[in-house]
Structures are given as structure tokens and as C-alpha cells.
C-alpha positions in Angstrom: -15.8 -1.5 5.7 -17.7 -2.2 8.5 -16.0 -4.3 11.6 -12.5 -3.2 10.2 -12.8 0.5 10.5 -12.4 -0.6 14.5 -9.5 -2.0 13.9 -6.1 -0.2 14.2 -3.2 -3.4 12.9 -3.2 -5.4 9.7 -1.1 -7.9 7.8 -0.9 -7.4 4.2 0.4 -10.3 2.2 1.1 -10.4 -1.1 -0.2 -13.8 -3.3 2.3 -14.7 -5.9 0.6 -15.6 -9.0 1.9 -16.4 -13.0 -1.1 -14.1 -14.4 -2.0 -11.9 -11.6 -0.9 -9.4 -8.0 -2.4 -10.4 -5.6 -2.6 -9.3 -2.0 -4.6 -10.8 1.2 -5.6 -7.9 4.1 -6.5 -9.7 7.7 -6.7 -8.0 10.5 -4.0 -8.9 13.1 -4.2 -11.0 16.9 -2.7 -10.1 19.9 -0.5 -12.7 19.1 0.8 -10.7 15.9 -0.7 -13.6 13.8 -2.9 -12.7 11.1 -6.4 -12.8 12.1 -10.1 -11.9 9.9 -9.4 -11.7 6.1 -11.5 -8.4 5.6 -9.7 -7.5 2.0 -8.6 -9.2 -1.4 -7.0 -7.8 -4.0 -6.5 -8.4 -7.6 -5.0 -7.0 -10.3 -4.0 -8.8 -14.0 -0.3 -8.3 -14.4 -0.5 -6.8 -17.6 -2.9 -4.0 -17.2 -2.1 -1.0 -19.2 -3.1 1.6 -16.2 -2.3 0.6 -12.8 -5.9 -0.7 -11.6 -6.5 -2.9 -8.2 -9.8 -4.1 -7.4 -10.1 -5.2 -3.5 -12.9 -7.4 -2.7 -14.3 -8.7 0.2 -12.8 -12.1 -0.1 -11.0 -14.3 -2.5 -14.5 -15.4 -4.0 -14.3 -12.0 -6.0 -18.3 -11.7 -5.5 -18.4 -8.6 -3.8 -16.6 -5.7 -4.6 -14.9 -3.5 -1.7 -13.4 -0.9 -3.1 -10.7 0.3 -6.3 -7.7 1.7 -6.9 -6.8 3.3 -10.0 -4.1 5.9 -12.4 -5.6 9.1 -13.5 -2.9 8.8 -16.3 -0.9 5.8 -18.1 3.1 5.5 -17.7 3.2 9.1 -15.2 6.2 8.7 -13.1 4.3 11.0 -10.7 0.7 9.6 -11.6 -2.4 10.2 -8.9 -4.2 7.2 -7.7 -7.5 7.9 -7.3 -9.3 5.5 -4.4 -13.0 4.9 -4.6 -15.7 2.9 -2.7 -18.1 0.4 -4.2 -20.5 2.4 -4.9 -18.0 4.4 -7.0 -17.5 7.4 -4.5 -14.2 9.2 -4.1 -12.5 8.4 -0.8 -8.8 10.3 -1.3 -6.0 9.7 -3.6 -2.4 9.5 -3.4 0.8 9.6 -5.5 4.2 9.0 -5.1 6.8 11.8 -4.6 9.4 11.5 -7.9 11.9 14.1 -7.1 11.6 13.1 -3.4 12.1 9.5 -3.9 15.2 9.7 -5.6 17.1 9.4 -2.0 13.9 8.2 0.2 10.6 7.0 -0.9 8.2 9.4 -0.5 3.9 9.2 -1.1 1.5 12.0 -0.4 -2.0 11.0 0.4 -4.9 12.7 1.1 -8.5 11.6 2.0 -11.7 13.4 0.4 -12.9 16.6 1.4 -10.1 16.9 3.9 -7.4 20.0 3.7 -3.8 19.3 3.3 -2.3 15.9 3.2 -0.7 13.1 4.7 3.2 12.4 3.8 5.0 9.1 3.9 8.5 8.5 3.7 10.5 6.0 4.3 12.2 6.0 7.7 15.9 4.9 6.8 17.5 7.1 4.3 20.7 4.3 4.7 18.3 1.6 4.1 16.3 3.9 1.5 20.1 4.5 -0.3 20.9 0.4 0.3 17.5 -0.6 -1.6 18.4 1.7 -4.2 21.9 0.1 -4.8 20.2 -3.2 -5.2 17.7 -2.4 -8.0 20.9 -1.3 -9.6 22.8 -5.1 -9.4 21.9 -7.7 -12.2 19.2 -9.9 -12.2 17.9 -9.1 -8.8 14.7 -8.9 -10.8 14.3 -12.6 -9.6 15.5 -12.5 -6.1 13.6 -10.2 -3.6 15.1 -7.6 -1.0 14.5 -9.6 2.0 16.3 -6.7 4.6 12.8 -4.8 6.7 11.8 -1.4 5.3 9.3 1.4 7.4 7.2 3.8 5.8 5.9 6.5 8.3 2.8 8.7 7.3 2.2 11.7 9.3 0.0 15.0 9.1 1.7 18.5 10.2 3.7 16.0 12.7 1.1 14.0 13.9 1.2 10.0 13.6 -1.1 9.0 11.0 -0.1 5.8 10.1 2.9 3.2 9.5 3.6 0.4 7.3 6.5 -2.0 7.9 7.9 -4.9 5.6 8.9 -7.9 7.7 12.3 -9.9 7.5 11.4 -13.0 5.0 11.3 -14.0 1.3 8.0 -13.1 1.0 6.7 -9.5 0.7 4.3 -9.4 4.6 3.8 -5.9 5.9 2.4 -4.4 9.1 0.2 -1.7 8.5 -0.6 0.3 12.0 -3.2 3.0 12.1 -2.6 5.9 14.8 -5.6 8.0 13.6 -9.3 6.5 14.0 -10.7 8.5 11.4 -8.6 7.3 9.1 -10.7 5.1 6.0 -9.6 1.8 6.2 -10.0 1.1 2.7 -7.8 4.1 2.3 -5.0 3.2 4.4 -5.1 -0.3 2.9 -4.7 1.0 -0.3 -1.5 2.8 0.4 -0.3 -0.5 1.8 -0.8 -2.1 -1.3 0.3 0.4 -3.6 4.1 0.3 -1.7 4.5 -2.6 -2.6 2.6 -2.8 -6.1 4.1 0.4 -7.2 7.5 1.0 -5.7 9.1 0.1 -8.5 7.5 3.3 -10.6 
């Protein structure tokens, strides 16, 4: 990922689109405001497996790296994350029977013992987000309050990623840990958003 494997803060914005998800990656400025667009992703809205394809930029030329479902309709399905040239960089998968109450992901990185668990960081917010899927046609109208996903390795800070106050869906994605793949961490981002919902 080159220059952005330095980097430790990112905005992820999601690209509404009738025939496609979409999601823009920059890096982020001292200011906060988003910065170098170092990822693009794409995926057509009716896929029958859960595949994202990030690119460099919005040109679509150059492949960055993928995202994709071992298995089709798995409430607990593993996403498997690789690099361009196809190689396996970790994986991650979202948490069924833990989610019920509070969102929770497991990710792990290649090669690497153990894993990485995110939850989200407000079971009353976790419980309120959960009421509102319930209500009718909320479909059309998006949660708009902030969420917080923390990610963190026997205790230790790995990363966070937090949804910011607005119509659209924006996120924060900090990295603690330097070793961390970008392109790993990025695809986490995405899939809390993409995937919540499954």
C-alpha cells in the first residue's frame, strides 16, 4: 500500500450509487479533513457472495486489493482479504451469537496467532440501533446517532473505527498498532458498514 502503511487516521466514506456500494478511503489532515484518496471500492449491489474490489482510485485501472465470502448467505461467514497479486492477508467474520446485544467482528492477519476482537463500544447505543432496525420503513432513512467499534488484541489497542454525526455514513478509522496491514484494517472499515446488516 505503499505511502499509506505510514499512515495511522483515515476517513472512509461511503458513495451512494443506484447500481453499486461504493466507498472512498483518504487519509486524514491535521485538520481532521480528508486528505490523499489511497483506496476505492466497488462492489455491484446485487452480487450473490459478498465481494468488494478496492482499487487504487476511482479510475478502477489498478487493482489494490479484495474482499470476499468463503460461503453464500452464512450468518457467520469468513471474509477472506487478499492483495493484488492474490496473496492472503487475514480474514475476518462477524460474531453471530455475540452481536445479538453488541456487534462483535474477529479479525486476524496471516500467519499471525490469535486474533483481534471488535465490539462495539456502547451496549446502550448497540441495544438503541437494534430497536431501530426493528421500526417500519427505516430501510429509507439512516441511523444518523455516532457508533464506535474498538479492536483490540489480549487488551492491547489495535485499532478503532468511529461513525460520525450526519446523514451520510463517514467513519474514522484510527490505527494504534504500526504493523497493522492497511489494506487489512481498511477492509474491516468497510465491511462495518457494508455488512452490519448480516
Amino acid at each position: 500500500m505503499g505511502l499509506a502503511q505510514t499512515q495511522h487516521r483515515f476517513l472512509v466514506r461511503q458513495k451512494v450509487t443506484p447500481m453499486a456500494n461504493r466507498y472512498l478511503v483518504h487519509t486524514m489532515g491535521a485538520d481532521g479533513e480528508e486528505d490523499e484518496l489511497v483506496a476505492f471500492a466497488h462492489q455491484k449491489r446485487m452480487a450473490f457472495k459478498e465481494h468488494f474490489t478496492f482499487y487504487t482510485d476511482e479510475s478502477q485501472r489498478q487493482v489494490l486489493f479484495t474482499f470476499k465470502a468463503r460461503q453464500v448467505l452464512d450468518l457467520g461467514a469468513t471474509y477472506d482479504v487478499h492483495g493484488a497479486s492474490g496473496t492472503r492477508l487475514g480474514g475476518f467474520r462477524k460474531n453471530f451469537g455475540a452481536s445479538l446485544l453488541r456487534s462483535t467482528w474477529h479479525l486476524n492477519r496471516e500467519g499471525a496467532e490469535g486474533e483481534m476482537t471488535g465490539q462495539e463500544r456502547s451496549e446502550a447505543l448497540a441495544l438503541l440501533r437494534r430497536a431501530w432496525e426493528f421500526l417500519p420503513f427505516t430501510e429509507m432513512l439512516p441511523f444518523v446517532v455516532p457508533y464506535h467499534f474498538d479492536f483490540t488484541d489480549s487488551g492491547r489497542s489495535v485499532m478503532s473505527v468511529d461513525k460520525l454525526l450526519g446523514l451520510r455514513d463517514r467513519y474514522v478509522l484510527d490505527i494504534a498498532d504500526p504493523e497493522l496491514d492497511r489494506r487489512l484494517a481498511i477492509a474491516q472499515a468497510v465491511a462495518l458498514d457494508a455488512l452490519q446488516s448480516r
